[in-house]
TORPA-899690 format. One record per residue (C-alpha): residue in one letter; x, y, z. Coordinates in steps of 0.25 Angstrom, whole numbers, plus 2048, in hexadecimal, padded with zeros to 3 digits. Layout:
// residues N
AXYZ...
// end
This chain:
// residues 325
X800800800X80480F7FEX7FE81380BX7FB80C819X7F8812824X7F580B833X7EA81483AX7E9817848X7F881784CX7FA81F85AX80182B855X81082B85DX80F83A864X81784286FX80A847874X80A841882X817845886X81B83A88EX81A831883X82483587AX82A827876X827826866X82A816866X822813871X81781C86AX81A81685EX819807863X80B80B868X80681185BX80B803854X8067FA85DX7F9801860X7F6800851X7F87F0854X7EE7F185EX7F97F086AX7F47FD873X80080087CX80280C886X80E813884X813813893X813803893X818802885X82380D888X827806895X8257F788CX82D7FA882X83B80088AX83980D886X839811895X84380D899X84D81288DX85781F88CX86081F880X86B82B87FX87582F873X88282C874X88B83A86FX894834865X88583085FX87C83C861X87E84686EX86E84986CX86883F866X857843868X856835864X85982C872X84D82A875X84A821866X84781386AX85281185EX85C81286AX855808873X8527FB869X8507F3872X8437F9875X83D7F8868X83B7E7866X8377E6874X82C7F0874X8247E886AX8297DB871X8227E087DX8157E1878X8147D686EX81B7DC85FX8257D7857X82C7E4851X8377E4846X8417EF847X8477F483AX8537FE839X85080782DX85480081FX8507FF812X84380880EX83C800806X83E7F5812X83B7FD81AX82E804813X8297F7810X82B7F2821X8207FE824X8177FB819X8177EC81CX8147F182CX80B7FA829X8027F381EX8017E882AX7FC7F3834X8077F283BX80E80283DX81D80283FX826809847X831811843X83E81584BX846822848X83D827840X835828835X83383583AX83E83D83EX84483C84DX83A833851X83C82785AX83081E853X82582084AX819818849X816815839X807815836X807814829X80D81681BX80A81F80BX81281E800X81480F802X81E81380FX82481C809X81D825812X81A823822X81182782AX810824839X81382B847X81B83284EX81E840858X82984384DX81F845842X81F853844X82E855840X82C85E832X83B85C82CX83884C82FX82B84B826X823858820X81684E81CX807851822X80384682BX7F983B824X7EF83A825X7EF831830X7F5839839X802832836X80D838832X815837823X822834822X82A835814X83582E813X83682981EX84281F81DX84B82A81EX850836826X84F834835X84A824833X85882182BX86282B832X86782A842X86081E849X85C81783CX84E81583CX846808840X83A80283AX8317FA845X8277EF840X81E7E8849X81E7DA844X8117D484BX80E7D085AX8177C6862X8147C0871X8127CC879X81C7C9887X8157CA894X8157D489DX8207CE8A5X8277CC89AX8267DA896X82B7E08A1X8377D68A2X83B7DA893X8397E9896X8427EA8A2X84D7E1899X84B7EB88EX84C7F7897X8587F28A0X85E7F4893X85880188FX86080789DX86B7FE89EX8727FB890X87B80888DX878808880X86E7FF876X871808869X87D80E864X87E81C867X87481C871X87881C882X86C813888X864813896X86B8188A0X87781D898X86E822890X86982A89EX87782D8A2X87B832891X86E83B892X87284289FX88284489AX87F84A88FX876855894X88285789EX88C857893X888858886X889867881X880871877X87D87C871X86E87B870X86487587BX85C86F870X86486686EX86485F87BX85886387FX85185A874X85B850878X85684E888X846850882X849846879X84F83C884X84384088EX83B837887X84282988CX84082F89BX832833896X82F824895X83681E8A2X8278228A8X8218178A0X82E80C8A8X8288108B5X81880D8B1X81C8008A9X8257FB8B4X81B7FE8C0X8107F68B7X8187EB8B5X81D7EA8C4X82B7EF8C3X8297F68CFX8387FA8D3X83A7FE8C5X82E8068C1X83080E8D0X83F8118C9X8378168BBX82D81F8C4X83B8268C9X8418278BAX83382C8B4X8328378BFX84183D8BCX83E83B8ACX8318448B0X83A84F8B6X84384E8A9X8388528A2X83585D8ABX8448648AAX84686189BX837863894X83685F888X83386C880X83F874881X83B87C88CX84787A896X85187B88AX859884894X85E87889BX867873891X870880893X87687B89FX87A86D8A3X8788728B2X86A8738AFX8678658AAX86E85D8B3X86285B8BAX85D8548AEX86B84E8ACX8678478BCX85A8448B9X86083B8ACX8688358B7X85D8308C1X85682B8B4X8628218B3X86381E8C1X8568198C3X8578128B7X86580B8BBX85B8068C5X8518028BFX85A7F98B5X8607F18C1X8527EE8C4X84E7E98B6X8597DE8B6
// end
């Protein structure tokens, strides 16, 4: 077909702003349309992106807005589907016509697809809805799709939005892009099962240094995140600023640990997560996210507070890993 197009896809939004994490969204929106409702606080919690901090090494990329991409945290992505029954194929960024044909295929099936480090530009994931022009246009979701230089197309008429040429630009530069397809449902663990394979996979979240190259990971990435507002110098505030906005959104979700971890009666571990979501709380509170204490950044006296705060983060967590083994 020319044109396909999935109706009903949950749009991938900033709108609430503690739910800022676009794969998790983006997993929703895919697996709602297979008739899989999942909240997002079990499905954050679930799928390790609360308990996940990435940070960029310098010899890579001093300020990389990026850290926060589940691209630098894989682990994450296969066990999220495992965990609620979904076999998913991960495909780095190939040929077009392979790839073309990957999305087509999914989506002719009813089946969207997700798609990592773009198709839109400095996204995380988008959710793909639908296809015109036999692929060779996208349409989908994501809180990106406002970005002008990225895509200057009018939505469709969906609400969805249009993306041509979409194999390259952002999805073929960087962090090359990925292509998920979810292959069909699989035996869905129980939920002692689940709990068990979410603490392995979040011991390794904190406690393994570094899971991609380029990236610090858990609690060096804490402790990288902290040093370099300490260390690293600018000229501009922007600059950094966007940086530790960016990076709020991995403590954004630690609230989500503590919820899943006192439901599933982890006790000692959620009562550490309660502590870490209260200082990521206050993190939000010194640095906003809307540029309004851009001050802050012309002293380093001024945001060691926040430096500290970094700190206790990975302190509790230390914590919270020897009691996950």
């Amino acid at each position: 077909m020319l044109r396909n197009v999935i109706m009903g896809l949950r749009p991938v939004t900033w709108d609430n702003a503690n739910r800022q994490n676009e794969f998790v969204q983006s997993v929703m929106s895919a697996l709602g349309a297979l008739g899989e409702e999942i909240e997002y606080p079990l499905l954050c919690a679930v799928s390790g992106c609360a308990f996940r901090t990435s940070f960029s090494m310098p010899s890579s990329q001093p300020w990389n807005h990026g850290n926060y991409h589940v691209v630098h945290t894989p682990p994450i992505v296969e066990h999220t589907f495992r965990m609620f029954g979904y076999r998913v194929t991960h495909h780095i960024r190939g040929d077009f016509e392979l790839d073309r044909r990957r999305i087509v295929d999914s989506i002719d099936t009813g089946v969207p697809v997700i798609t990592l480090e773009g198709v839109i530009n400095c996204a995380d994931a988008c959710v793909i809805a639908g296809y015109d022009d036999g692929g060779n246009v996208l349409l989908g979701f994501s809180p990106f799709s406002y970005v002008g230089d990225d895509h200057s197309e009018a939505n469709d008429i969906t609400g969805a939005f249009r993306k041509s040429g979409w194999h390259g630009g952002f999805f073929a530069g960087g962090s090359q892009g990925r292509i998920l397809i979810i292959e069909g449902k699989a035996e869905r663990p129980d939920d002692a099962t689940v709990l068990a394979e979410t603490l392995r996979l979040a011991a390794r979240l904190i406690g393994e240094p570094c899971l991609v190259p380029g990236q610090h990971n858990g609690l060096a990435a804490h402790r990288a995140f902290a040093h370099a507002l300490r260390t690293y110098a600018w000229d501009d505030n922007f600059e950094p600023y966007l940086n530790v906005m960016c990076n709020f959104k991995q403590y954004l979700d630690r609230r989500y640990a503590a919820g899943y971890l006192r439901m599933a009666g982890r006790r000692d571990l959620a009562d550490l997560y309660t502590r870490i979501a209260a200082i990521a709380d206050e993190m939000g509170h010194m640095i906003p996210q809307d540029f309004s204490t851009a001050d802050l950044f012309s002293s380093k006296r001024k945001l060691e507070p926040y430096c500290r705060a970094i700190e206790q983060v990975a302190e509790l967590e230390e914590r919270a890993l020897a009691l996950m083994a």
